[in-house]
N, C-alpha and C positions, 0 to 999 in steps of 0.2 A: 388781322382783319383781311389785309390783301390777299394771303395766302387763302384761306377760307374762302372768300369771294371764289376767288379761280376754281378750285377745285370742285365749289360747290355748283357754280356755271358748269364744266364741265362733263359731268355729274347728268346734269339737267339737260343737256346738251347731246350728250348719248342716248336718250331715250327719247328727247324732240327730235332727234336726225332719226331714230327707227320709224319712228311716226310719218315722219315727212317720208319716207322710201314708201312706205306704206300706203299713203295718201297716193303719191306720184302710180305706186303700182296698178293700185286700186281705180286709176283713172285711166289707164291705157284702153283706146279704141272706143271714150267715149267721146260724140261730139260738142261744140260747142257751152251749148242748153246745159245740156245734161254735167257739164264740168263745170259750172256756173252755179248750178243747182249743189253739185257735191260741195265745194264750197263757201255755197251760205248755211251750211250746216255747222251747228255751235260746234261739233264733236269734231269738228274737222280745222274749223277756224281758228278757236280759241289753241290750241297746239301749234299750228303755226303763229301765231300772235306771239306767244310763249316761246317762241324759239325766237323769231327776231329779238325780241328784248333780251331773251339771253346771252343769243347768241352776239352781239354786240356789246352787252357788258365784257362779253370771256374776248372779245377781239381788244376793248381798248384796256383791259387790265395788262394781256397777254404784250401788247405792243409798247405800256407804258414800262414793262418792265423793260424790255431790249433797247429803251429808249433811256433808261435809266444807268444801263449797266453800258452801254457802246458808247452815247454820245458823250464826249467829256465837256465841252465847251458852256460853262451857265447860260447863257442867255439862248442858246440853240437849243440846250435841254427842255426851258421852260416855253419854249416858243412851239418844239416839236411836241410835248405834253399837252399844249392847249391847243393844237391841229386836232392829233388824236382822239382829243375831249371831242374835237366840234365834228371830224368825224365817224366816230363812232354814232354820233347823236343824230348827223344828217343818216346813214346808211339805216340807224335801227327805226328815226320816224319814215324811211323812203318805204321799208317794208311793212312798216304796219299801215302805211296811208294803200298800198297795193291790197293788203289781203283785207282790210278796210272794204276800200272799193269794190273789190270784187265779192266778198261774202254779202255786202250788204247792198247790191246790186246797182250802185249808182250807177 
């Protein structure tokens, strides 16, 4: 299951990262308005959404493993496991609360 997750984030993650270059490229030299505007578009947003979330699951999968195979200590392991948990969870709601905001123009 873990192995699958990872790969399949990964996966998902390479073609949300072409999208986001894309996005970023496709915004050069506009101002303000007009980049506010590009990003309350579904077609733009929902891709970025999609990447935070994935891109945060392939972070705490990817750390829980180095965190499994490096730390030896029990009570460190499950302490630094459930850091991980909390943030992966803060970083992945911090960016969907940004592209939130800003797609939907609060």
């Amino acid at each position: 299951d873990h192995f699958w997750k990872q790969r399949v984030t990964a996966v998902a993650n390479l073609f949300l990262a072409v999208a986001l270059v894309w996005i970023i490229v496709s915004m050069i030299g506009l101002d303000h308005a007009a980049a506010r505007a590009r990003l309350a578009n579904p077609l733009v947003a929902v891709p970025l959404l999609l990447l935070a979330v994935s891109g945060a699951i392939h972070m705490r999968l990817g750390m829980q493993v180095i965190i499994e195979d490096y730390v030896h200590g029990e009570v460190a392991k499950i302490v630094l496991l459930m850091l991980n948990t909390f943030f992966a969870i803060l970083i992945g709601a911090a960016c969907v609360f940004a592209v939130l905001k800003l797609s939907l123009g609060a």
